[in-house]
C-alpha positions in Angstrom: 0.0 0.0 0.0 1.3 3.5 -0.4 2.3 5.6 2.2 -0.2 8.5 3.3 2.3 11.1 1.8 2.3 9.6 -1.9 -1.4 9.2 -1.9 -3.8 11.6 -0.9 -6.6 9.4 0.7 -10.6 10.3 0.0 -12.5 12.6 1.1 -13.6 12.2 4.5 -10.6 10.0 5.2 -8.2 10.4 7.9 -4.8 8.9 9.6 -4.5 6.8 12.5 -1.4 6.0 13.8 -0.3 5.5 10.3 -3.0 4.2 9.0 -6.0 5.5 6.8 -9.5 5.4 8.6 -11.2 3.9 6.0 -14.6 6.1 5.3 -17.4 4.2 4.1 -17.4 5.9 1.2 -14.3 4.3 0.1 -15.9 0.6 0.1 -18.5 2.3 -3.1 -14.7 3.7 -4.3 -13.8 0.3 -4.3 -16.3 -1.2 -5.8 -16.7 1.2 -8.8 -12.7 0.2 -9.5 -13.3 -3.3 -9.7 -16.2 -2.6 -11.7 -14.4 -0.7 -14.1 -11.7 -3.3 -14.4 -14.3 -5.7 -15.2 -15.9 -3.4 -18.1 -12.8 -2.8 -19.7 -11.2 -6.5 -19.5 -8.2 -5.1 -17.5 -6.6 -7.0 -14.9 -5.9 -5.1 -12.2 -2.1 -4.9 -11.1 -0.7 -7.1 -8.0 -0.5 -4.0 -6.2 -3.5 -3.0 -6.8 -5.1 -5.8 -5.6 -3.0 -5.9 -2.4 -3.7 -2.1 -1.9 -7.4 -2.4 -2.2 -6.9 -6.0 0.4 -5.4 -3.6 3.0 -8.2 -0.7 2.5 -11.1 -3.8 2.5 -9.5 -5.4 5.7 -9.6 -1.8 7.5 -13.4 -1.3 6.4 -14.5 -4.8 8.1 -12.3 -3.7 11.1 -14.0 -0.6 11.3 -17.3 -2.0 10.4 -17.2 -4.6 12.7 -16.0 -2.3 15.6 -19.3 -0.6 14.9 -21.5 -3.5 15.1 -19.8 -4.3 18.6 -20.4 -0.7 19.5 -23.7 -0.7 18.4 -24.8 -3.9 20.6 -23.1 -2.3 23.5 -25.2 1.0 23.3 -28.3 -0.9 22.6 -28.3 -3.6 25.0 -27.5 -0.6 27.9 -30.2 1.0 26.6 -32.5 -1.7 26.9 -31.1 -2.7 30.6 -33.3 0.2 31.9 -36.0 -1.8 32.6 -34.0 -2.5 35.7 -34.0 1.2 37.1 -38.0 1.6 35.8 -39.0 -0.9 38.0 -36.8 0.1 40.7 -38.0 3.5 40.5 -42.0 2.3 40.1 -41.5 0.8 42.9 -41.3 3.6 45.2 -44.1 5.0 43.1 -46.4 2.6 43.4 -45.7 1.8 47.0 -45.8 5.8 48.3 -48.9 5.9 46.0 -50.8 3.3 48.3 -49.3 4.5 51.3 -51.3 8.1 50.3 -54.5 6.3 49.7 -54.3 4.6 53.0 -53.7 7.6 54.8 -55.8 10.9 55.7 -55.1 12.7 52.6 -57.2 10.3 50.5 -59.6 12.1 52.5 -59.1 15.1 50.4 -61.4 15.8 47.4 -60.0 14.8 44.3 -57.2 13.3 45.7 -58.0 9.3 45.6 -59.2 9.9 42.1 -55.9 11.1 41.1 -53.7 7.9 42.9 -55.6 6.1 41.2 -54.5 7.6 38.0 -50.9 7.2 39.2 -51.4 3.6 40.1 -52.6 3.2 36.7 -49.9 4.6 34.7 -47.2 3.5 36.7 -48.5 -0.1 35.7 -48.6 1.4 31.9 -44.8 2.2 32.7 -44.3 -1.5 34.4 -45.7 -3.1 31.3 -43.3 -0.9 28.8 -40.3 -1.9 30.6 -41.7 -5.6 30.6 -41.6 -5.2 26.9 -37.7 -3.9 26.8 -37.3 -6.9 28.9 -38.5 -9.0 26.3 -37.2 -7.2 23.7 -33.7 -7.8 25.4 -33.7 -11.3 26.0 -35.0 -11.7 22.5 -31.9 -9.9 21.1 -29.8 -11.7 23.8 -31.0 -15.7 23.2 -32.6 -15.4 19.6 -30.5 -12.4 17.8 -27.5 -14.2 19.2 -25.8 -11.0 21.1 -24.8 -12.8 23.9 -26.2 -14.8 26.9 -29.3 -13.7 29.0 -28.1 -12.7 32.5 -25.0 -11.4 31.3 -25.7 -7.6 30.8 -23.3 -7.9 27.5 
């Protein structure tokens, strides 16, 4: 491959440590060359071809660094379920703490527990869901093991 400083590299390309950061674009760049060698009957040269294995192999890298990232952030996203239900908890449970107490006594007041109580079990049920959802991705979308948090 040539150095940075013979080749400019793409647009939206840059160095690290050395090495270009392949942009996506590139992998259409690459592409369209080996398309063009195929419409014109040219083989392309053995440097060529090695060039273009290096600039392919740091795509998948990068691409694949993604995909890892990407599981990370959704899974941890997901994992709030935990803190929902930790936090409707103390929701729920001051809730009927209120309705047993005087101030249910107060007009208006009972009716509007009860409207607490009832969306805090919408809430439970959403986070139900990411729970599903989660172990779904997990056990099925094969992103790891259910129980592990990764």
């Amino acid at each position: 491959m040539t150095s940075p400083e013979e080749k400019p590299l793409p647009d939206g390309a840059a160095h690290d440590n050395g090495m270009p950061v392949v942009p996506d674009l590139e992998l259409a760049e690459l592409a369209a060359l080996l398309r063009a060698h195929a419409q014109t009957g040219t083989a392309p040269t053995g440097v060529e071809i090695r060039e273009w294995a290096e600039r392919l192999e740091l795509a998948a890298t990068r691409l694949a660094q993604d995909g890892d990232g990407l599981k990370r952030r959704l899974l941890t996203t997901l994992s709030v379920n935990h803190d929902i239900n930790n936090a409707l908890v103390g929701v729920v449970g001051n809730t009927q703490l209120l309705g047993m107490g005087p101030a249910a006594n107060v007009p208006g007041v009972k009716e509007r527990l009860e409207v607490i109580a009832r969306e805090a079990n919408r809430i439970k049920g959403a986070a139900s869901r990411l729970s599903e959802l989660k172990h779904a991705l997990l056990v099925e979308g094969g992103l790891g093991r259910a129980g592990t948090g990764a």
